[in-house]
TIVO-53030 format. One record per residue (C-alpha): residue in one letter; x, y, z. Coordinates in pm, 1 decimal. Layout:
<sites>
<site aa="a" xx="X" yy="Y" zz="Z"/>
...
</sites>
This chain:
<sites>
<site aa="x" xx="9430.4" yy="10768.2" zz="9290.4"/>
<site aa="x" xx="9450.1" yy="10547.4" zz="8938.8"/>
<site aa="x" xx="9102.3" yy="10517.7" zz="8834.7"/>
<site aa="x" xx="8987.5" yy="10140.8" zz="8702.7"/>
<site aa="x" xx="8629.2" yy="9979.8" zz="8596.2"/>
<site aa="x" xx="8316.2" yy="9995.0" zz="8848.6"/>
<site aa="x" xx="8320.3" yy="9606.8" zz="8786.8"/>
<site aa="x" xx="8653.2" yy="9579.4" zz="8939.5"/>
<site aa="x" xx="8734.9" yy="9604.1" zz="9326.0"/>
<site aa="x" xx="8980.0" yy="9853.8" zz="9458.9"/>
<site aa="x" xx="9293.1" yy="9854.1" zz="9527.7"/>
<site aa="x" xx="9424.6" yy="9990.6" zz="9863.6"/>
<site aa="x" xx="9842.4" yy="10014.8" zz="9835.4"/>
<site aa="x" xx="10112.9" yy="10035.4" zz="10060.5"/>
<site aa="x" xx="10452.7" yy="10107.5" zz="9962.6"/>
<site aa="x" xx="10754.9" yy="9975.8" zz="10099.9"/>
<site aa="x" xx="11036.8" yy="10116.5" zz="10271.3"/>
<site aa="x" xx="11117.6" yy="9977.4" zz="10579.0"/>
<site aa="x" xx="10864.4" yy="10213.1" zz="10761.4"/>
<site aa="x" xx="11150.7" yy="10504.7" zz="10713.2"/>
<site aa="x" xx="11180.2" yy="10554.5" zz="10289.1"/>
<site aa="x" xx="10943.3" yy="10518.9" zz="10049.4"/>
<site aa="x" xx="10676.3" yy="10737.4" zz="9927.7"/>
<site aa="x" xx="10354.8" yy="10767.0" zz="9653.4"/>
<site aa="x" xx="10623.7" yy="10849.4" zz="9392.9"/>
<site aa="x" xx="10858.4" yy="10575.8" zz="9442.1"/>
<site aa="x" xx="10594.9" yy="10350.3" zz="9383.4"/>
<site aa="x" xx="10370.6" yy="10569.3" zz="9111.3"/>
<site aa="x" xx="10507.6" yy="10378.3" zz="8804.0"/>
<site aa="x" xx="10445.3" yy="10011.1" zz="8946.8"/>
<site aa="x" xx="10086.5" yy="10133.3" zz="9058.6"/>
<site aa="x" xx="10035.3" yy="10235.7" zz="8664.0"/>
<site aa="x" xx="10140.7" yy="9921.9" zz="8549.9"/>
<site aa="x" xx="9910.4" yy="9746.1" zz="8821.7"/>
<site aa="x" xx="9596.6" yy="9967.1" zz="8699.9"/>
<site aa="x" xx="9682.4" yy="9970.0" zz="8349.7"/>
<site aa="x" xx="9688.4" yy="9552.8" zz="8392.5"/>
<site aa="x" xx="9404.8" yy="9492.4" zz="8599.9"/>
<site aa="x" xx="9169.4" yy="9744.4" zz="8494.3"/>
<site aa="x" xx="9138.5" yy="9807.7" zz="8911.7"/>
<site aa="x" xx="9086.8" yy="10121.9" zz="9047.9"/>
<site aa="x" xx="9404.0" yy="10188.0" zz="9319.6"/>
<site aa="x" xx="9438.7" yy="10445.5" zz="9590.4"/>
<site aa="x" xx="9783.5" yy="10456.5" zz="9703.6"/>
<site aa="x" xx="9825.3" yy="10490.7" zz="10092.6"/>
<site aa="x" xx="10116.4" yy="10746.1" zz="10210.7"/>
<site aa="x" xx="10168.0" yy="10702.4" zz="10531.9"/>
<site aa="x" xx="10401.3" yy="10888.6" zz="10817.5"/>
<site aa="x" xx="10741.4" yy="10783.2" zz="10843.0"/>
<site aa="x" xx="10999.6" yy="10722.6" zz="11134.3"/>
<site aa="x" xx="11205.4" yy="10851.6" zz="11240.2"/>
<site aa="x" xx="11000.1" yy="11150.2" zz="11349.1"/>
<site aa="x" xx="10686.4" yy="10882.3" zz="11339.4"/>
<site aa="x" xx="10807.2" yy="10564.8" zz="11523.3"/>
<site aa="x" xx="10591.7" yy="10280.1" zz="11599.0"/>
<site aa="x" xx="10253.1" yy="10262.1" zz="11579.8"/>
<site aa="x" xx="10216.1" yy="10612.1" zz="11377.7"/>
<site aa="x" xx="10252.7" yy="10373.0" zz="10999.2"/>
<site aa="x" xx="10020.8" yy="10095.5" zz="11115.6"/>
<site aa="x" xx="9779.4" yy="10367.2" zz="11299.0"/>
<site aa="x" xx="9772.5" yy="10582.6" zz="10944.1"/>
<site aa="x" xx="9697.5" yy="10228.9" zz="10717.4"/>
<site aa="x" xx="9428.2" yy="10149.3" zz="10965.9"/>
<site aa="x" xx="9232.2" yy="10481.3" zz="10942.2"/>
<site aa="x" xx="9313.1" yy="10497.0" zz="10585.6"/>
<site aa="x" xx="9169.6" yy="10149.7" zz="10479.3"/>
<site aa="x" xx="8863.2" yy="10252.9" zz="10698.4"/>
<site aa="x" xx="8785.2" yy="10571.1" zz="10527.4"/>
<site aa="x" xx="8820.9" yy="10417.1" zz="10167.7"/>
<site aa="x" xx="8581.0" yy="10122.4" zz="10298.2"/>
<site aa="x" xx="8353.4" yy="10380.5" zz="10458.3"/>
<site aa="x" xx="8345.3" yy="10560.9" zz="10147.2"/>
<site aa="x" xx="8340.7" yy="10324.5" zz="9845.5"/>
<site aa="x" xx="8019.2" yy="10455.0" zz="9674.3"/>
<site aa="x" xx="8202.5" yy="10787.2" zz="9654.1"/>
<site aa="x" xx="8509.3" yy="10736.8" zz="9558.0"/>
<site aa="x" xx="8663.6" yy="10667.5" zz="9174.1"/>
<site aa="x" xx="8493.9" yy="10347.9" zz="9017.2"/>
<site aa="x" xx="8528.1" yy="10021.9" zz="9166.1"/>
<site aa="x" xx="8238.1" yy="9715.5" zz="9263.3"/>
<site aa="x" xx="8161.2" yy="9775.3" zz="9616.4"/>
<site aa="x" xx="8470.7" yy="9574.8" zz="9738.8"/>
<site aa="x" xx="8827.0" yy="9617.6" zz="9791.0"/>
<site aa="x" xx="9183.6" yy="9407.4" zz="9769.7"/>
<site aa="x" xx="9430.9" yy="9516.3" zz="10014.2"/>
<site aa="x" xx="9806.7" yy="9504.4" zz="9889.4"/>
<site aa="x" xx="10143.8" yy="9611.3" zz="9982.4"/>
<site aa="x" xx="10539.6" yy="9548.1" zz="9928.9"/>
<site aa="x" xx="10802.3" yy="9460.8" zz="10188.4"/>
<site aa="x" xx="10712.6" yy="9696.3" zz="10517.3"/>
<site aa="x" xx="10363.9" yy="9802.0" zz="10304.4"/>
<site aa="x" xx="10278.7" yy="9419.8" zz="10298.2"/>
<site aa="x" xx="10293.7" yy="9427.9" zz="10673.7"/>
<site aa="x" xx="10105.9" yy="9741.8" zz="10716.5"/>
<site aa="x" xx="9853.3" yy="9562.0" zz="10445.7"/>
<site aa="x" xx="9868.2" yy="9225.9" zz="10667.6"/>
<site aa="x" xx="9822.2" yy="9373.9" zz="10960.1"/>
<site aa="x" xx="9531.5" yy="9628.1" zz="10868.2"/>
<site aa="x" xx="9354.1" yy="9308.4" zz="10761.5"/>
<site aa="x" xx="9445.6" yy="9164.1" zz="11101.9"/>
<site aa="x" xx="9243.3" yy="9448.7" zz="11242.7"/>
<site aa="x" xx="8932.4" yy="9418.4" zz="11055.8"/>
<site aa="x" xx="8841.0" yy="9053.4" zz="11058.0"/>
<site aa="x" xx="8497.9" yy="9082.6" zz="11023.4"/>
<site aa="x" xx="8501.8" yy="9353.7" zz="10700.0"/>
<site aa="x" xx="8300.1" yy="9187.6" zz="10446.0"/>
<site aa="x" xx="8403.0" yy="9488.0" zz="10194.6"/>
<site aa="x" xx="8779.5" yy="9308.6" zz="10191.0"/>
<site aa="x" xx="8756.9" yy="9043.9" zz="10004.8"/>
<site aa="x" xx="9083.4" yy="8966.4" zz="9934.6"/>
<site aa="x" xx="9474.6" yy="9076.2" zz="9976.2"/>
<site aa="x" xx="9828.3" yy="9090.4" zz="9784.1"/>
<site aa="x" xx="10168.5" yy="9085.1" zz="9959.7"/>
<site aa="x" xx="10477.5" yy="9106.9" zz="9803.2"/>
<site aa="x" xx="10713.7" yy="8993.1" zz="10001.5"/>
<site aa="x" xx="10588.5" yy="9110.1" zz="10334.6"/>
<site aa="x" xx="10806.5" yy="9109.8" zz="10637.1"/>
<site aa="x" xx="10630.4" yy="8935.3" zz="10935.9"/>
<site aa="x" xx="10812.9" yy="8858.5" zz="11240.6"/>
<site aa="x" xx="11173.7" yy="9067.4" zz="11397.8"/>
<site aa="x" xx="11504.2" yy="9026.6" zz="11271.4"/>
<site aa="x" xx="11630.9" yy="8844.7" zz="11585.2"/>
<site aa="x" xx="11354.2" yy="8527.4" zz="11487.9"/>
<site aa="x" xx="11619.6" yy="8393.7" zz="11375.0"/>
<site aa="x" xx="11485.6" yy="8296.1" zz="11007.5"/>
<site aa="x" xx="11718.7" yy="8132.6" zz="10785.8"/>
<site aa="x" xx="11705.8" yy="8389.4" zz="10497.1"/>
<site aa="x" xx="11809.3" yy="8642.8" zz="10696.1"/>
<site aa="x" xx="12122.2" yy="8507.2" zz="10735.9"/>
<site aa="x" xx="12176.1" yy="8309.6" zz="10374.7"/>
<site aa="x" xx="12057.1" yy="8674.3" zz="10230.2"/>
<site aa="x" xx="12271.7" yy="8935.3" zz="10454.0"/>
<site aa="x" xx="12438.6" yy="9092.5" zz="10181.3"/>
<site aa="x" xx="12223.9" yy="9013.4" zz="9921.6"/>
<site aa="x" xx="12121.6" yy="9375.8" zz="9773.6"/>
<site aa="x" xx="11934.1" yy="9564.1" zz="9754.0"/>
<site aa="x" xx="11799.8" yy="9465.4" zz="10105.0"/>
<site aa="x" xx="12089.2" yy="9388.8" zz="10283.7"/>
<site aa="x" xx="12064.0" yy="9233.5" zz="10656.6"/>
<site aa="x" xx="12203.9" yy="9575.9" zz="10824.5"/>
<site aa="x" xx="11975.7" yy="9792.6" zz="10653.5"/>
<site aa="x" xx="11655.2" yy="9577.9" zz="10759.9"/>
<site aa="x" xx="11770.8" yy="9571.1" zz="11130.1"/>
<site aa="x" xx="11847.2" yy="9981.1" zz="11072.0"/>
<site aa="x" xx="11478.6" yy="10000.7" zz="10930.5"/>
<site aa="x" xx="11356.8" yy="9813.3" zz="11264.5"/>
<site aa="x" xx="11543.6" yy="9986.7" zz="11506.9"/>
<site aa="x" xx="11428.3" yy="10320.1" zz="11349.6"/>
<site aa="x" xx="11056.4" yy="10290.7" zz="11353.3"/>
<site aa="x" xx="11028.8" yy="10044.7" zz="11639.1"/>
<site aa="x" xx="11247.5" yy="10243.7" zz="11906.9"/>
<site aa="x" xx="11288.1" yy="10147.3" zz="12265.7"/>
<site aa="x" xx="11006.6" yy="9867.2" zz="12193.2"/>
<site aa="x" xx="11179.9" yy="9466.6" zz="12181.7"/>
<site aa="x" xx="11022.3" yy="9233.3" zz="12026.9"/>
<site aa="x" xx="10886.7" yy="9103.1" zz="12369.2"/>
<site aa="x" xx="10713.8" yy="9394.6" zz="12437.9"/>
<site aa="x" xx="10336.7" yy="9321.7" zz="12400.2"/>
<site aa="x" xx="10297.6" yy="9608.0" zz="12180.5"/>
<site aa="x" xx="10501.7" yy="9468.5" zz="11952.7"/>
<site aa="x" xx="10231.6" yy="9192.7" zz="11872.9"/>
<site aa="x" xx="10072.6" yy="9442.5" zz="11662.5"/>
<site aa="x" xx="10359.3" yy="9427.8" zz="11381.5"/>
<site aa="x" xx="10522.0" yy="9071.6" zz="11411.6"/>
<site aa="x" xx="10207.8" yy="8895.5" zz="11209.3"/>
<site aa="x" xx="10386.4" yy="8567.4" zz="11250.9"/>
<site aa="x" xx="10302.7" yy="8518.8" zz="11578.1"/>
<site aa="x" xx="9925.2" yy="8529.2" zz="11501.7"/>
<site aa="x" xx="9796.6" yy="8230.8" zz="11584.1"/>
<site aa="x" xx="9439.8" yy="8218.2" zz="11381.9"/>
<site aa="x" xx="9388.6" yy="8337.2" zz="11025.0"/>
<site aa="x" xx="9081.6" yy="8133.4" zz="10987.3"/>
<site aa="x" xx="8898.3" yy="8563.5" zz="10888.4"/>
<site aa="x" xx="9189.4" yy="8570.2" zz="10623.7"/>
<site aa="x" xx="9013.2" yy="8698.6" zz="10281.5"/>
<site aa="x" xx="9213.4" yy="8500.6" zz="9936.9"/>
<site aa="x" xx="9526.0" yy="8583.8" zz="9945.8"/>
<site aa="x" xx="9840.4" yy="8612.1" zz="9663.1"/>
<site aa="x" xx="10147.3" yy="8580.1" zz="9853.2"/>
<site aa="x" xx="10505.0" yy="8672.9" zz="9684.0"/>
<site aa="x" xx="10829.5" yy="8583.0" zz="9805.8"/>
<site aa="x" xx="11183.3" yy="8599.5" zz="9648.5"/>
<site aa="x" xx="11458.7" yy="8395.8" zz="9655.5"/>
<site aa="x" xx="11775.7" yy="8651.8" zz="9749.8"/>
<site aa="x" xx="11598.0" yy="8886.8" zz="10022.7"/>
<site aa="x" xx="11604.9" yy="8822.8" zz="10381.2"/>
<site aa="x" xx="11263.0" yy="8852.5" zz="10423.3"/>
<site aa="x" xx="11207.8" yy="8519.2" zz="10208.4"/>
<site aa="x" xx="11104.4" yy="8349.7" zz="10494.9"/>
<site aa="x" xx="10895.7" yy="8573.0" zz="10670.2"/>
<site aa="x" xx="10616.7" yy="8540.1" zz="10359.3"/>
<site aa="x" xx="10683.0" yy="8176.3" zz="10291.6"/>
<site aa="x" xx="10581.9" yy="8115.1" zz="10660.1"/>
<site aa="x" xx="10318.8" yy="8335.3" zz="10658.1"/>
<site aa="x" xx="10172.1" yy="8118.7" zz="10344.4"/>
<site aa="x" xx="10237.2" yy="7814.0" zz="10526.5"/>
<site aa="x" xx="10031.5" yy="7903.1" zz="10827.3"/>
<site aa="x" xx="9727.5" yy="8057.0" zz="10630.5"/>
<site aa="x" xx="9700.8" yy="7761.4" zz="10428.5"/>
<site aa="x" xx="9676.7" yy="7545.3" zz="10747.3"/>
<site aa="x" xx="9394.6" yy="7773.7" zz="10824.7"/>
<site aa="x" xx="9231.5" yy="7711.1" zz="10504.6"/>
<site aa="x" xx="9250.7" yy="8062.0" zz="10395.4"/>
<site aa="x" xx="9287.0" yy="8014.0" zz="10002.9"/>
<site aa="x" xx="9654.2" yy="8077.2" zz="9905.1"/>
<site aa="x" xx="9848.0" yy="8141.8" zz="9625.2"/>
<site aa="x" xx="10190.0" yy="8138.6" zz="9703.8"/>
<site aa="x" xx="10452.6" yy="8223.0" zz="9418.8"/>
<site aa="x" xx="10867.6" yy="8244.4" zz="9488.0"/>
<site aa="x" xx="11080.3" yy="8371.4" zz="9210.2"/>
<site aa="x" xx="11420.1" yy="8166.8" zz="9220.7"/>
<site aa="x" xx="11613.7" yy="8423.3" zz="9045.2"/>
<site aa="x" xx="11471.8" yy="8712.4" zz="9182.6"/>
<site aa="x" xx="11568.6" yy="8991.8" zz="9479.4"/>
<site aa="x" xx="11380.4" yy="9205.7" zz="9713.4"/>
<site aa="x" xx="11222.1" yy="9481.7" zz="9531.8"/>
<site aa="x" xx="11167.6" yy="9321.0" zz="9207.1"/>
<site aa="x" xx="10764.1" yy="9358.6" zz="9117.7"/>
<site aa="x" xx="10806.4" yy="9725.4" zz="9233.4"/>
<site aa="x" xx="11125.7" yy="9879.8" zz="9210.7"/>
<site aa="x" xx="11363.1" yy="9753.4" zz="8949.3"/>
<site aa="x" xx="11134.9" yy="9853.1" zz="8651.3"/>
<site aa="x" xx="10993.4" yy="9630.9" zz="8344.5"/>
<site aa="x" xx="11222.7" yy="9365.9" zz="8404.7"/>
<site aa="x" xx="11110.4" yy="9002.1" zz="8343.4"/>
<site aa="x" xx="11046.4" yy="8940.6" zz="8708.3"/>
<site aa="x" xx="10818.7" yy="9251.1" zz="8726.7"/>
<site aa="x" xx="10653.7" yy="9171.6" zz="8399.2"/>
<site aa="x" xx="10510.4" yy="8802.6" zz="8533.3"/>
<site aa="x" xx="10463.8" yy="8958.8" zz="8850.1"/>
<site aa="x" xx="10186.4" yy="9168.2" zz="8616.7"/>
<site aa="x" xx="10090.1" yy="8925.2" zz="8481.9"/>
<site aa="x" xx="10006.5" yy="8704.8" zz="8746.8"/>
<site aa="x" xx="9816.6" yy="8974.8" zz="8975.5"/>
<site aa="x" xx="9595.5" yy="9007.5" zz="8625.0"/>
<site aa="x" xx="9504.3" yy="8651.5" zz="8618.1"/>
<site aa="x" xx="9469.3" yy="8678.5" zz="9021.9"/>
<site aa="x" xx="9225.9" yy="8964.9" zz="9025.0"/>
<site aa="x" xx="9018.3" yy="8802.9" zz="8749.2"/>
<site aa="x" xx="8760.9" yy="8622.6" zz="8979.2"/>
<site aa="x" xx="8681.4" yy="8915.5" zz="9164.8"/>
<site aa="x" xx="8534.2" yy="9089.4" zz="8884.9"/>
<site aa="x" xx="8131.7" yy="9139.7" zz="8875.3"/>
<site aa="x" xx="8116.4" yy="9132.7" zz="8507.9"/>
<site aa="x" xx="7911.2" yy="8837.9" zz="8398.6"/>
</sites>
């Protein structure tokens, strides 16, 4: 846990990985920067990982977790009484689809998902094939990633309904959402779609893709100038939900 201003909401986080790598120290310097921007309090999810935890054992663990931080806001390290859901890559679909599962949780009053992958790799989006090799997330190691945590489930099993958030058809219970997308990752689609459809819904978006950018960027590559607007811009995002007059 970072600990913010009681004015401030908190900050539930979910780090990538492709439901397989990834862990609260991979992602402990780009939570710093996020607190030390925002002034937010953060807890920082870890979660079980496949292979020994396939599908649902990730999304099960987010779900419990955001309910126990909800259930015990007024306890935990300062924050307003509300709480922004956010996650990169696998951790924005474990953040998308924990807010999926609470649609009437007032406390959730908004979300942030950096480039979130929403829908299997055989969709068939564009970006997954213009990006294949682009590194670091190269089209092989996202359909490893999927095969590892999903298993013997296809993407027409019904289960499956649970992780592919592009198929959702109403997002009307949708809290304000930032949405982040780059240019050279495969999953460039997958959040650019999701955007697309929430807007329709007339949940309020803010949609930003970084042309010269790659997956990972905000979280993983360090200060570089991608990860330093991306700072920027969740500051100036998380302004309004302040309760400082």
């Amino acid at each position: 846990m970072y600990h913010g201003d009681e004015d401030r909401p908190i900050i539930i986080y979910f780090h990538g990985g492709g439901w397989v790598i990834g862990d609260l120290d991979t992602h402990d310097p780009f939570c710093r920067a996020l607190v030390a921007a925002t002034d937010c309090t953060l807890m920082s999810v870890d979660y079980r990982l496949a292979p020994e935890y396939p599908f649902p054992a990730a999304h099960d663990d987010s779900f419990q977790a955001t309910r126990w931080i909800l259930d015990n806001l007024n306890t935990l390290a300062p924050n307003n009484g509300t709480a922004i859901i956010a996650g990169d890559s696998a951790g924005g679909n474990l953040a998308a689809c924990t807010l999926a599962s609470m649609p009437e949780e007032p406390r959730l009053v908004g979300s942030i998902l950096l480039y979130p992958t929403t829908e299997h790799y055989l969709h068939g989006f564009p970006s997954f094939s213009e990006h294949a090799r682009s590194k670091p997330l190269t089209a092989p190691i996202m359909r490893w990633f999927f095969d590892t945590y999903m298993g013997d489930i296809t993407p027409a099993d019904p289960a499956a309904k649970q992780v592919f958030l592009n198929r959702r058809t109403d997002y009307r219970n949708f809290p304000r959402s930032l949405i982040v997308t780059a240019e050279r990752d495969v999953l460039r689609d997958d959040g650019r779609r999701l955007g697309i459809r929430m807007r329709q819904a007339g949940v309020d978006v803010t949609y930003h893709h970084y042309d010269d950018e790659a997956h990972g960027f905000a979280c993983s590559e360090g200060p570089t100038l991608g990860h330093q607007h991306f700072i920027s811009l969740a500051q100036e995002w998380l302004k309004p939900f302040s309760t400082k007059p």
